[in-house]
C-alpha positions in Angstrom: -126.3 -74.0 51.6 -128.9 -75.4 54.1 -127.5 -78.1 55.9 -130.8 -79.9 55.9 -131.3 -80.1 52.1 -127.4 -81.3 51.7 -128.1 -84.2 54.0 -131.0 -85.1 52.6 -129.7 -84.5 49.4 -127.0 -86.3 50.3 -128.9 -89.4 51.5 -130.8 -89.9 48.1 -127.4 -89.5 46.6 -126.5 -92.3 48.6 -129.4 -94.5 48.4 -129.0 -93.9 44.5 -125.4 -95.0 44.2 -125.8 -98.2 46.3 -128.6 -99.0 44.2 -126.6 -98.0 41.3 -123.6 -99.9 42.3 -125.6 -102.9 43.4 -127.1 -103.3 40.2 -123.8 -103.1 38.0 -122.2 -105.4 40.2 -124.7 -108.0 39.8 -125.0 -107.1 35.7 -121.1 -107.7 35.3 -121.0 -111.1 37.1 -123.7 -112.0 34.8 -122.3 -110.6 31.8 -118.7 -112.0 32.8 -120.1 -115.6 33.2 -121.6 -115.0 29.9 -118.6 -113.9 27.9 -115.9 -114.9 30.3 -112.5 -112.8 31.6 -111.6 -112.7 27.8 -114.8 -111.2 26.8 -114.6 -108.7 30.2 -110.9 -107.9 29.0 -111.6 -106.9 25.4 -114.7 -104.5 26.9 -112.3 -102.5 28.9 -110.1 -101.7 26.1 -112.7 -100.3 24.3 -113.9 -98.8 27.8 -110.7 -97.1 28.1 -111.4 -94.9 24.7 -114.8 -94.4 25.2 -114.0 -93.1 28.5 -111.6 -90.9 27.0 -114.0 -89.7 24.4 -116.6 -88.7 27.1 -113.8 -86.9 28.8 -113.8 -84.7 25.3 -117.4 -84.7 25.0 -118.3 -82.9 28.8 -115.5 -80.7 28.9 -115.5 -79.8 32.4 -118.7 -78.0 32.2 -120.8 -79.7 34.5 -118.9 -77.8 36.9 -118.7 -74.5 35.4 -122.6 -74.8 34.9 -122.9 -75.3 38.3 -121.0 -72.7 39.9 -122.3 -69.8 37.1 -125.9 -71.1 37.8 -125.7 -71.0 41.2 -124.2 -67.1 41.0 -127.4 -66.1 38.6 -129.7 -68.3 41.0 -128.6 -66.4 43.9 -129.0 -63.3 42.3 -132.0 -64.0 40.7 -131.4 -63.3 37.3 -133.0 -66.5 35.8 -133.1 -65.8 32.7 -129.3 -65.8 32.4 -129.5 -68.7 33.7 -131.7 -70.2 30.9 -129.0 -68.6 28.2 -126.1 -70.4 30.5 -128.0 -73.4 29.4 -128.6 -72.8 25.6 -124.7 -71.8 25.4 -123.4 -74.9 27.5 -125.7 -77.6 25.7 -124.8 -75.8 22.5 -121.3 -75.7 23.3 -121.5 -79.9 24.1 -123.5 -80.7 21.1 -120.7 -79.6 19.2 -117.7 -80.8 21.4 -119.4 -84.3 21.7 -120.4 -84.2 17.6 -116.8 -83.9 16.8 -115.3 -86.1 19.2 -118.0 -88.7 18.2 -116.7 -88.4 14.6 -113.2 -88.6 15.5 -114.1 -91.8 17.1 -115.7 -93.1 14.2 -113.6 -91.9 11.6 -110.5 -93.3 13.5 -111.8 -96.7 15.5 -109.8 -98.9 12.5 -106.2 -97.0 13.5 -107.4 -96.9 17.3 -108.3 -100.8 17.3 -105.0 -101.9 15.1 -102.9 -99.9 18.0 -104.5 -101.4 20.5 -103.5 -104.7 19.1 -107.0 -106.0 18.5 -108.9 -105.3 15.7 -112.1 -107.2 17.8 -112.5 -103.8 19.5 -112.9 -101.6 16.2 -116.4 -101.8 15.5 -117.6 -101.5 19.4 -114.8 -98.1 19.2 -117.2 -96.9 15.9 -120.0 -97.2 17.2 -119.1 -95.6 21.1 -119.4 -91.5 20.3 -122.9 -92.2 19.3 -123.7 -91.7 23.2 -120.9 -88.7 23.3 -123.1 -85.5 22.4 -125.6 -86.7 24.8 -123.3 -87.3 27.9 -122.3 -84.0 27.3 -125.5 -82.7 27.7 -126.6 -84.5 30.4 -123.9 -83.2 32.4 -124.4 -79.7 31.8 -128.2 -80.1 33.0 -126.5 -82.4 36.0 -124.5 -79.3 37.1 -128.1 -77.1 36.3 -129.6 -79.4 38.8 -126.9 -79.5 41.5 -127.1 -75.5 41.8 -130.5 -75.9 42.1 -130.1 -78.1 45.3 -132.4 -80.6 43.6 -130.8 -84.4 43.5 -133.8 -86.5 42.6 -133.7 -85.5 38.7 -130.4 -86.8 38.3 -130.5 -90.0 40.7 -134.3 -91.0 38.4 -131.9 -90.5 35.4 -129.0 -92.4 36.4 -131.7 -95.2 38.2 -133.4 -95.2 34.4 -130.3 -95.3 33.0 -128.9 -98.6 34.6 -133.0 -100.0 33.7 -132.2 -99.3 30.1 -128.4 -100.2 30.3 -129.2 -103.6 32.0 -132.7 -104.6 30.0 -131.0 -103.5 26.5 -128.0 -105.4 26.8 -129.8 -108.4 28.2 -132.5 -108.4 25.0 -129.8 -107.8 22.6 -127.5 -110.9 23.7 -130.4 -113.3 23.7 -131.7 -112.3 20.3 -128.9 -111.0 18.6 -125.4 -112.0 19.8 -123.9 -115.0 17.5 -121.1 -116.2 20.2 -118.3 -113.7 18.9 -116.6 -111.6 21.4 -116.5 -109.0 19.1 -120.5 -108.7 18.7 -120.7 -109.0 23.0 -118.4 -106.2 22.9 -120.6 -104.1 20.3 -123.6 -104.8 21.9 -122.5 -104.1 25.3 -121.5 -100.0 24.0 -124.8 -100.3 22.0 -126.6 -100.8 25.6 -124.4 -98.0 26.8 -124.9 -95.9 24.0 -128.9 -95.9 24.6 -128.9 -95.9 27.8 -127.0 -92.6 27.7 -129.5 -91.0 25.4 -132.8 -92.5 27.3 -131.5 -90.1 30.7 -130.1 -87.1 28.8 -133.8 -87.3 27.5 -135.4 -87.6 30.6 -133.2 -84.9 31.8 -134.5 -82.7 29.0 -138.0 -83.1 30.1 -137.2 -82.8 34.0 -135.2 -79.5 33.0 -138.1 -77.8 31.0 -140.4 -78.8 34.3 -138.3 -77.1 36.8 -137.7 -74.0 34.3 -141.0 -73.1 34.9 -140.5 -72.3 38.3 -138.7 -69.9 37.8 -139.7 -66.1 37.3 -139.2 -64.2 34.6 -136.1 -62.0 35.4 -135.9 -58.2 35.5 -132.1 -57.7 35.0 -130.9 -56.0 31.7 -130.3 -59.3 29.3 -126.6 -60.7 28.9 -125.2 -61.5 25.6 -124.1 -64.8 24.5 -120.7 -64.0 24.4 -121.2 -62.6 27.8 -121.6 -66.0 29.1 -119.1 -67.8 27.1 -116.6 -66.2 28.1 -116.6 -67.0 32.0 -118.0 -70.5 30.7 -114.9 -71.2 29.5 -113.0 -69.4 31.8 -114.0 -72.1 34.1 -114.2 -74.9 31.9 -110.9 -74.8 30.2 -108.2 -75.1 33.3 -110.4 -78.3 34.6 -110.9 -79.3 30.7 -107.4 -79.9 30.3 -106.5 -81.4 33.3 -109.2 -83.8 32.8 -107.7 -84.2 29.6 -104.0 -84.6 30.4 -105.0 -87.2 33.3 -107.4 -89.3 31.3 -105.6 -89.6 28.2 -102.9 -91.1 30.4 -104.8 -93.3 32.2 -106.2 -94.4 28.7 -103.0 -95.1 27.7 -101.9 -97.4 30.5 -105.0 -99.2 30.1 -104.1 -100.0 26.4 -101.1 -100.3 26.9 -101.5 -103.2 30.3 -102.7 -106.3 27.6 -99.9 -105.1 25.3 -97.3 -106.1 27.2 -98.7 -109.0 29.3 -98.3 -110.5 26.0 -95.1 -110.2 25.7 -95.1 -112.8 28.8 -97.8 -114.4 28.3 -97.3 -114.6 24.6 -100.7 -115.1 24.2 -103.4 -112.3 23.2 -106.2 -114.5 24.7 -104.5 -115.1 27.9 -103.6 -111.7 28.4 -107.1 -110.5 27.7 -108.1 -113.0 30.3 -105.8 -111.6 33.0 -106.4 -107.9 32.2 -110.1 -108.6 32.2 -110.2 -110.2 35.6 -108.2 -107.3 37.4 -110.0 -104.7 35.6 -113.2 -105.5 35.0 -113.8 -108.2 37.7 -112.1 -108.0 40.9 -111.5 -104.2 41.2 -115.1 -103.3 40.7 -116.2 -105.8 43.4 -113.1 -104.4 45.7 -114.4 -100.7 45.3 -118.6 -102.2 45.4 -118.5 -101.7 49.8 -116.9 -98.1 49.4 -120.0 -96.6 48.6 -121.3 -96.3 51.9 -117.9 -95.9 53.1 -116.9 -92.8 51.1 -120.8 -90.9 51.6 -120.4 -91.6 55.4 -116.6 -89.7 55.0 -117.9 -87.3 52.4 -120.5 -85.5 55.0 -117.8 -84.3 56.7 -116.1 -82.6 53.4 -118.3 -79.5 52.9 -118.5 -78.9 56.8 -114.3 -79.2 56.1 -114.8 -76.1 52.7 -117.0 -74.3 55.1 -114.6 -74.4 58.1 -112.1 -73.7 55.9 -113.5 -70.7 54.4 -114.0 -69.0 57.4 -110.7 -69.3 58.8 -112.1 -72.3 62.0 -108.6 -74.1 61.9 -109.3 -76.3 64.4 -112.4 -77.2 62.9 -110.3 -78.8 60.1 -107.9 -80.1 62.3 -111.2 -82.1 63.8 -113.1 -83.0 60.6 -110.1 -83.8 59.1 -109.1 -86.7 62.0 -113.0 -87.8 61.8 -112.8 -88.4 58.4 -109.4 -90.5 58.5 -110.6 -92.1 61.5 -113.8 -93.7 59.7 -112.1 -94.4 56.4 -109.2 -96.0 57.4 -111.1 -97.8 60.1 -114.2 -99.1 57.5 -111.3 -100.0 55.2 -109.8 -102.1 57.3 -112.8 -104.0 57.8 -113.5 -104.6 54.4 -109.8 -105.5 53.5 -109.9 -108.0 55.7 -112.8 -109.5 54.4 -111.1 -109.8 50.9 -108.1 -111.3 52.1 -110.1 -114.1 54.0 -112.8 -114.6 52.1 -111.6 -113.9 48.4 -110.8 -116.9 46.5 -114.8 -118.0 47.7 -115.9 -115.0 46.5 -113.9 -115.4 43.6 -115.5 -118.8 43.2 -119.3 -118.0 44.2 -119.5 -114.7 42.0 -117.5 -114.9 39.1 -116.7 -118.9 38.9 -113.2 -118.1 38.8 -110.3 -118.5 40.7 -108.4 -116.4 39.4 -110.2 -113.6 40.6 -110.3 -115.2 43.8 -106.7 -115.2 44.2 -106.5 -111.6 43.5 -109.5 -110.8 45.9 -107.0 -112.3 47.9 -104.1 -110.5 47.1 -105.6 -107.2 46.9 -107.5 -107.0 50.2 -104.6 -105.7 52.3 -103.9 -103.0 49.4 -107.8 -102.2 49.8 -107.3 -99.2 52.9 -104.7 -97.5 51.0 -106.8 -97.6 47.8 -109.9 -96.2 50.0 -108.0 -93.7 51.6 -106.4 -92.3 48.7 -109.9 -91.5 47.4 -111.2 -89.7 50.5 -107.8 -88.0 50.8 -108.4 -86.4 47.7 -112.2 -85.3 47.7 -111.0 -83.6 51.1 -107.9 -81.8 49.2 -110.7 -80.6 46.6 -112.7 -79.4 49.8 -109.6 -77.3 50.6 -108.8 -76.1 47.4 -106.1 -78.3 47.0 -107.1 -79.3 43.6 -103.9 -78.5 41.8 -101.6 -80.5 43.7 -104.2 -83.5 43.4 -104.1 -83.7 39.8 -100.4 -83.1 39.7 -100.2 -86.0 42.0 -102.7 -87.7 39.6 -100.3 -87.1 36.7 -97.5 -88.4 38.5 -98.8 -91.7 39.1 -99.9 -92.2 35.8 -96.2 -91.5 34.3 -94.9 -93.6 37.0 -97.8 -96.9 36.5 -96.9 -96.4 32.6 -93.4 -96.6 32.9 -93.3 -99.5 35.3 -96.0 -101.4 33.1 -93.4 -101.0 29.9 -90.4 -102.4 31.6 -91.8 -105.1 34.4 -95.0 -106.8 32.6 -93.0 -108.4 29.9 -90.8 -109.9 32.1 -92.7 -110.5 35.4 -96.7 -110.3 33.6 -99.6 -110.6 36.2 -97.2 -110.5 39.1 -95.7 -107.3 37.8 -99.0 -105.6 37.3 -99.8 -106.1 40.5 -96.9 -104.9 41.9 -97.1 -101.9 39.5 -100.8 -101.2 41.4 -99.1 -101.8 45.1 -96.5 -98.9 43.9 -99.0 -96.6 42.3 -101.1 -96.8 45.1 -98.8 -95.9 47.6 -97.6 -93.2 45.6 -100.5 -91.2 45.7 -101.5 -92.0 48.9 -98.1 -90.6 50.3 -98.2 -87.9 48.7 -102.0 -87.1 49.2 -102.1 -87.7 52.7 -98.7 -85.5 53.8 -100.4 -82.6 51.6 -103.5 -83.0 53.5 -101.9 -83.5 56.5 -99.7 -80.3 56.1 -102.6 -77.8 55.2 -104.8 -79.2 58.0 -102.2 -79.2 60.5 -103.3 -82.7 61.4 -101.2 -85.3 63.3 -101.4 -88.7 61.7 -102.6 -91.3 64.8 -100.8 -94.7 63.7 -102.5 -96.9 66.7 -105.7 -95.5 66.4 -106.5 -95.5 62.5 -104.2 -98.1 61.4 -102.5 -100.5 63.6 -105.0 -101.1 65.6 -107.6 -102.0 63.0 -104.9 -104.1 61.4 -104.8 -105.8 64.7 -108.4 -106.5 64.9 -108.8 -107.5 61.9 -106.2 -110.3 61.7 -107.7 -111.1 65.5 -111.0 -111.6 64.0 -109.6 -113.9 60.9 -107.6 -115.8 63.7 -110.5 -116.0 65.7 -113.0 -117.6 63.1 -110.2 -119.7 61.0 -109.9 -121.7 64.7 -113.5 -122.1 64.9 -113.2 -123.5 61.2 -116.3 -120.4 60.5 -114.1 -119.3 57.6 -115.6 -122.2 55.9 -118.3 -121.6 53.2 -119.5 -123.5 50.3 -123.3 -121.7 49.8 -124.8 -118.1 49.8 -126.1 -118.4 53.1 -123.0 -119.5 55.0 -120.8 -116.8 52.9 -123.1 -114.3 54.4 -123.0 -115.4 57.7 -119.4 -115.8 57.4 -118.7 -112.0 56.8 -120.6 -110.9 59.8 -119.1 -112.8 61.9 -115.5 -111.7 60.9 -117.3 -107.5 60.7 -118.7 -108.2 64.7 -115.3 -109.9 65.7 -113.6 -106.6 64.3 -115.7 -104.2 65.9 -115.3 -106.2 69.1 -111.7 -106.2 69.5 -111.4 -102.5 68.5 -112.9 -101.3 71.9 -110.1 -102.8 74.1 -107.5 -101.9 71.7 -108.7 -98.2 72.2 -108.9 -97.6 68.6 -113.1 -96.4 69.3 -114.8 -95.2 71.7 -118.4 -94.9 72.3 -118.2 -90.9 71.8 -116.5 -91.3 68.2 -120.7 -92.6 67.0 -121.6 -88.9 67.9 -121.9 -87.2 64.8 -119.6 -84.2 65.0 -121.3 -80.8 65.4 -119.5 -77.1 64.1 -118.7 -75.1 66.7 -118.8 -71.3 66.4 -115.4 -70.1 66.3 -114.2 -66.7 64.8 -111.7 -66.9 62.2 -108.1 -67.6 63.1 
């Protein structure tokens, strides 16, 4: 691939998901202040099956399109390429049909295990959307082997438009006060939102099909395309499966047993809500710069790789640590100081303030596990990462059945502290292993630590840590970012060469 159109590619990508991000984040503060942590806790239940269904309804296609699309592409047989297409969308239609009916058909046994029957209409209602996520990722991965980004950042951007403006109309003209209507009008939003971009990805599609010349090569059968379709599709299909269905069921299962603490459903809605839908989205809102600054250096890593430059990895492999852990750090900090006014200026509540709080220092390891494992995928690593995926979610489901109903929030917590650690372990030594990479303590982690707590020392003795208003919040954060940066010069943890971007040497394979 032309490096030039990946990094530019890459930078709409970017520019896309900040937007993307930026807009959500501000959408859920509003939505949370309308319908509260209750309100936010009841939505991710029914988040948690919906994201299961769409799980079912894509299949793991989007990235068996892409790679057989990019074979025909590069061999210019295009009009296998437009029968690739007609099977895939065919083969979603149906996958995302029946899973939408499954939903339907069983939202009233879903929401009474669950606990809440609040969630069983909004659970009905959610596989409307399923048939046409699945076709928007096949024409996703159609897109992606055509090198082309700006079809599927205008959907997504659209997307968010309609999610956003849908929602908004439909709880000023519709909603009654419930929880229960919030909740079904939130998946509504979802639901045609979802069908608005698969449209517009339709129309995009039959545009850039035009382009392309009618092949010569003697015509492949259906069945000639199914079969390595699924050949691909089914291995990533069921590990998809086999991890999401277990994430689906710790996130059922979390409110479940905080009531047995709590011994209150509300209450336990409440805390659920403000870990999962309020604090961990705002933790994870800064890593979007974070992970596309690391994630330029991941298919340099896969080419290096593939040609046998081993010391090449070894070097892409320390940059990429390097900046994680080192932007993580940063931003950590800035949750542990500044979190409960955060908690208090965003969201009103300080709750989530005090987990802001407590989840900052966790915030590197959470970061890192994430880079860790896009890197292991560049590799080919991508059996061990969803064994270790698997693991964790075994692990965080056995932990949350035995420690919520006797410790509640504090045991969730210390279930995510675990859990996080876990995979990050185990992540990192695999990635250290197949790199041959020695792991620099000082440098990428004690350091940063260092300047970080330097820089909250610094400003809590100056009394800048302070805020009450927008502004001074604002002006509070850069301060503590410049502080950081400052101390991590005489520490030795950067140097003025490490702002060099990192160029691929010619090497012959090793």
């Amino acid at each position: 691939m032309n490096k030039k159109v990946f990094v530019k590619n890459t930078a709409i990508m970017t520019g896309c998901s900040l937007l993307l991000r930026s807009l959500g984040i501000v959408f859920r503060i509003f939505i949370s202040n309308r319908v509260g942590a209750e309100g936010m806790g009841l939505y991710q239940l029914v988040f948690s099956v919906y994201v299961l269904g769409t799980t079912f309804a894509t299949s793991g296609l989007h990235t068996a399109v892409t790679r057989l699309a990019a074979e025909k592409l590069a061999y210019g047989d295009y009009g296998a390429v437009r029968r690739l297409l007609r099977v895939a969308t065919l083969c979603c239609l149906l996958v995302g049909g029946i899973s939408a009916l499954l939903l339907y058909g069983g939202a009233p046994l879903i929401g009474n295990w669950v606990g809440d029957a609040r969630t069983i209409p909004a659970i009905a209602v959610s596989g409307v959307a399923l048939p046409f996520i699945g076709v928007s990722g096949t024409l996703k991965g159609y897109f992606t082997a055509r090198r082309r980004a700006w079809p599927p950042c205008l959907s997504q951007i659209a997307e968010q438009i309609v999610r956003i403006g849908g929602i908004l109309l439909m709880l000023h003209t519709l909603w009654d006060g419930s929880l229960t209507q919030a909740c079904l009008i939130i998946i509504v939003g979802d639901a045609l939102s979802e069908t608005v971009a698969c449209l517009l990805l339709v129309i995009a599609y039959r545009q850039d099909s035009r382009q392309l010349k009618p092949t010569v090569s003697p015509r492949a059968d259906r069945q000639g395309l199914l079969r390595p379709l699924l050949h691909i599709a089914v291995p990533i299909t069921a590990g998809r499966y086999l991890s999401t269905a277990l994430r689906t069921v710790e996130s059922l299962l979390v409110p479940a047993r905080l009531t047995l603490f709590t011994l209150s459903n509300a209450l336990a809605l409440q805390q659920f809500g403000a870990v999962k839908g309020m604090a961990l989205p705002l933790i994870f809102f800064p890593s979007a710069l974070l992970m596309t600054v690391s994630g330029l250096l991941i298919p340099e890593l896969s080419d290096a790789h593939a040609l046998g430059m081993q010391k090449q990895v070894t070097r892409l492999v320390e940059r990429a640590l390097h900046i994680t852990l080192l932007g993580a750090v940063a931003i950590g900090g800035l949750f542990t100081a500044l979190g409960r006014e955060w908690g208090v200026l965003l969201y009103n509540d300080p709750l989530v303030g005090l987990l802001l709080c407590i989840l900052g220092p966790l915030t590197p390891v959470m970061y890192l596990d994430s880079v860790v494992t896009g890197m292991l995928k560049g590799l080919g690593e991508q059996v061990h990462s969803l064994w270790y995926s698997v693991a964790d979610s075994v692990v965080r489901i056995v932990l949350i059945w035995f420690l919520l109903p006797r410790y509640g929030l504090t045991g969730f917590l210390f279930v995510m502290l675990v859990s996080n650690f876990l995979t990050c372990l185990l992540g990192t030594h695999r990635l250290l292993f197949v790199s041959h990479t020695r792991f620099h303590w000082w440098k990428w982690v004690l350091g940063p630590c260092i300047s970080a707590a330097a820089a909250i020392a610094v400003c809590r003795f100056c009394a800048v840590l302070s805020m009450g208003e927008w502004p001074k919040a604002i002006l509070t954060a850069l301060t503590l970012l410049f502080l950081y940066v400052v101390f991590l010069f005489p520490l030795r943890c950067v140097k003025w060469a490490d702002f060099i971007p990192l160029r691929t040497k010619k090497q012959a394979p090793q």
